[in-house]
N, C-alpha and C positions, 0 to 999 in steps of 0.2 A: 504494500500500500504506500503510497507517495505522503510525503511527509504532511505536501499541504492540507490532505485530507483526512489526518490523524487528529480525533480530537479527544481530550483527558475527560475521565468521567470525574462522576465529582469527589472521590478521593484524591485521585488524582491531582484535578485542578485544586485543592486545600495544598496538595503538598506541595506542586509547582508555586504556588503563592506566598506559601511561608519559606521557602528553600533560599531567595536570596537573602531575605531578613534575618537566617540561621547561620546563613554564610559571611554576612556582614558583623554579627555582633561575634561569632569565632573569630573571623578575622582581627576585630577589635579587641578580644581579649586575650586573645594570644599574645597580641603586642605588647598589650599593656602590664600583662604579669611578665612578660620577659623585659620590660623598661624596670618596671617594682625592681623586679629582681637583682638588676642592675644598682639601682638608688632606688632605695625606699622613699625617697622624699621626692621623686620625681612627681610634676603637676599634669606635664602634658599629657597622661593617655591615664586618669585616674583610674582605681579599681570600681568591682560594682558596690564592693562596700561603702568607697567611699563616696559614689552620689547615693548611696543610699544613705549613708547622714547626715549629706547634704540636704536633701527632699527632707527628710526628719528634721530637719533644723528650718527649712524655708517652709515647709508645709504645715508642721504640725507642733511647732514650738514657737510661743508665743513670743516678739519680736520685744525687747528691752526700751525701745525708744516708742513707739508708737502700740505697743501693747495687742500689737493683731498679728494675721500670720501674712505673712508679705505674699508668698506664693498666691496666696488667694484674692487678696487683693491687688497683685499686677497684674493678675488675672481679670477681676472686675473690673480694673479701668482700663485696658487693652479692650475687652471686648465691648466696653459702650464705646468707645471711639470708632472700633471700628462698625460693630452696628449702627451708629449713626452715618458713619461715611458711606456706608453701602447703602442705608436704605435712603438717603440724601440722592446719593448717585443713581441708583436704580429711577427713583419718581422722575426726575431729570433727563436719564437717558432715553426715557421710555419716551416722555412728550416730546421731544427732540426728535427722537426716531422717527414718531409717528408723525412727525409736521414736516420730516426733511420727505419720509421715502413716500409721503402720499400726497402732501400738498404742492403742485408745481412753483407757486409762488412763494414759497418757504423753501422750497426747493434747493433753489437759486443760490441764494446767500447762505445758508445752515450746512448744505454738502462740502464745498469746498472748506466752509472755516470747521466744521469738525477734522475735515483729513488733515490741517495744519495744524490744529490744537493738536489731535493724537500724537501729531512726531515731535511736539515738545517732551524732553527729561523732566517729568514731576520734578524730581527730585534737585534740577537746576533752581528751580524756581522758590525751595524751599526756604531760603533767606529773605525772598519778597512775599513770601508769608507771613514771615516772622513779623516782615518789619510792618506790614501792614493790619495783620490782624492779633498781633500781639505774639508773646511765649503762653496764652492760655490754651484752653481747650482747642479753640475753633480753630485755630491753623492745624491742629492736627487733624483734626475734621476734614477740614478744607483740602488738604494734601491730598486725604484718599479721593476724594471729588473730584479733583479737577484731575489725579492720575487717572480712573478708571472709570468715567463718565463720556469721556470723546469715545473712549472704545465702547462701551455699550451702548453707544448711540449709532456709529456708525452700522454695529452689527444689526442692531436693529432696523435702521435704515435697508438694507439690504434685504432685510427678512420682510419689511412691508412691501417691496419693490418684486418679491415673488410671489404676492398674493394675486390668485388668479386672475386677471382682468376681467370675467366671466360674472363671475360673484361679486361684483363691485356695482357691473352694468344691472346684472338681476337685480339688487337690492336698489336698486335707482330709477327703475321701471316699477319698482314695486313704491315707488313713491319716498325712499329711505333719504333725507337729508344728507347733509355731512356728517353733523355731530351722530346723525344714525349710524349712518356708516362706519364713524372712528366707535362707539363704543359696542356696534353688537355682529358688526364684521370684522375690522381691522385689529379691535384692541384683543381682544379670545384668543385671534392667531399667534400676536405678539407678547403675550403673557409667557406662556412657555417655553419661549425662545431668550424670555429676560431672565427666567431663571438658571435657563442652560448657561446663559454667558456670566451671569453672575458668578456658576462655578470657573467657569474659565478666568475669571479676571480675581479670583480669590488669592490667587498666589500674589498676585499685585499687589493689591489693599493691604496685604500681611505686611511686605514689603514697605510700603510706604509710611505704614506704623510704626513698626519697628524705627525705621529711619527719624521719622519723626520724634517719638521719646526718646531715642539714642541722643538727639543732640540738646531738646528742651523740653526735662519731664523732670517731675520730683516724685513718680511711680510709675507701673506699666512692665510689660512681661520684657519690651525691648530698652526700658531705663536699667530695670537690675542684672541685663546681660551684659553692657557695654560698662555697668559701673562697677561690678568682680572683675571686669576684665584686667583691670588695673595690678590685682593680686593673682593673676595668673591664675583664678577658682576655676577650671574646668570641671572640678568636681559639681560646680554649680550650673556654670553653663551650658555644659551638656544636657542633665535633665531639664532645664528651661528648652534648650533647643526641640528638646523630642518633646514637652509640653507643649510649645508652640503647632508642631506638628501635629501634634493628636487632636490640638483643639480647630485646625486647618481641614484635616482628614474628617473629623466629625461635621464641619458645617457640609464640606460638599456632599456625605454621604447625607446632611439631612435634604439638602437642597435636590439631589436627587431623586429621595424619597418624595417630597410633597410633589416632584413635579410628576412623576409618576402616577401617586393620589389624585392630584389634581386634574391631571390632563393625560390618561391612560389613551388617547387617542392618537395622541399626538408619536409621531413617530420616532423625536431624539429623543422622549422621554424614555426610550429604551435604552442608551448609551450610556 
């Protein structure tokens, strides 16, 4: 049988799954007890002991200056930033979208300057956030907006620009307005497409968080990583690292999920 037409049942595909992340944390710990072994006080490649008293000291042991557990609260103020930023960007991209890919007269002007905004570096720009909207919340806010708003709007764009011409005409014979047409044709189709790309532009928004309290935060999952960095804590960094990750891994898997719930019609919601 030809390879491309070999497919894992589902033991299988659990073990192809977990097989590189078995082979990645081997490979990590082999090093790192062979560095231990070398110098006990080596930082670079900690043991699992020691993020595990790390996580014990950042999770679950109450902090001497502010009397809470840090891990959980740069936790909490990481993800209201960034759920603000995404659901700012989302509401934004959408009307955008919907006014570039279906209105000719919006058209005009909204297409072109989205595809320039998109090939701006957010992250150039992040000193003219500062300086405008302060070292408070909203530049951090604001960062993830203006990084991953041009790209959900363009994608959108393009998602309304493949709606069938067919269905546009029927529901305009059938007497359908505009504002008809944008919310009980145009907007249905473009709902589930916002949430596909929301996962796509997730790694971004992380990105641009992190960047953000790395350089003006007094908390946040990317302020306590860049501020151990100073003492060489990989024993800290690390588990924030794979925190971040897991808390990354769970929104797409929920964003996946509802679009699924939501829109089982729809044909990415199977990707």
């Amino acid at each position: 049988m030809r390879l491309i037409n070999r497919h894992p049942d589902g033991a299988g595909r659990l073990l192809l799954i977990l097989l590189p992340f078995a082979l990645l944390l081997f490979a990590y710990f082999t090093g790192s007890a062979a560095r231990l072994a070398d110098n006990p006080n080596d930082k670079l490649l900690p043991s699992a002991v020691q993020m595990s008293d790390a996580v014990k000291r950042m999770a679950f042991t109450e902090d001497k200056r502010s009397g809470g557990y840090l891990l959980w609260q740069d936790t909490a103020s990481s993800l209201q930033r960034l759920g603000m930023g995404l659901g700012i960007a989302a509401i934004v991209g959408l009307c955008l979208g919907i006014a570039a890919g279906t209105l000719p007269l919006f058209n005009a002007p909204l297409s072109p300057l989205l595809t320039v905004l998109s090939m701006v570096p957010p992250l150039a720009i992040l000193p003219i956030l500062f300086i405008v909207f302060g070292l408070g919340e909203l530049s951090k806010v604001m960062l993830i907006v203006i990084g991953i708003t041009p790209v959900l709007a363009r994608d959108l764009e393009q998602r309304a620009r493949e709606i069938p011409p067919e269905l546009l005409i029927k529901a305009q014979t059938l007497g359908a307005s505009t504002w008809t047409l944008i919310l009980r044709v145009i907007l249905p189709q473009l709902l589930p497409r916002l949430l596909i790309a929301l996962r796509l532009v997730l790694g971004s928004a992380w990105l641009f968080l992190i960047a953000a309290e790395a350089i003006a935060s007094t908390d946040g999952l990317g302020y306590r990583v860049f501020l151990v960095r100073r003492y060489m804590a990989m024993d800290v960094i690390l588990p924030y690292v794979a925190w971040i990750t897991l808390l990354a891994w769970l929104m797409d898997l929920g964003l996946k999920r509802l679009t699924q719930l939501a829109f089982p019609w729809y044909e990415g919601a199977k990707a």
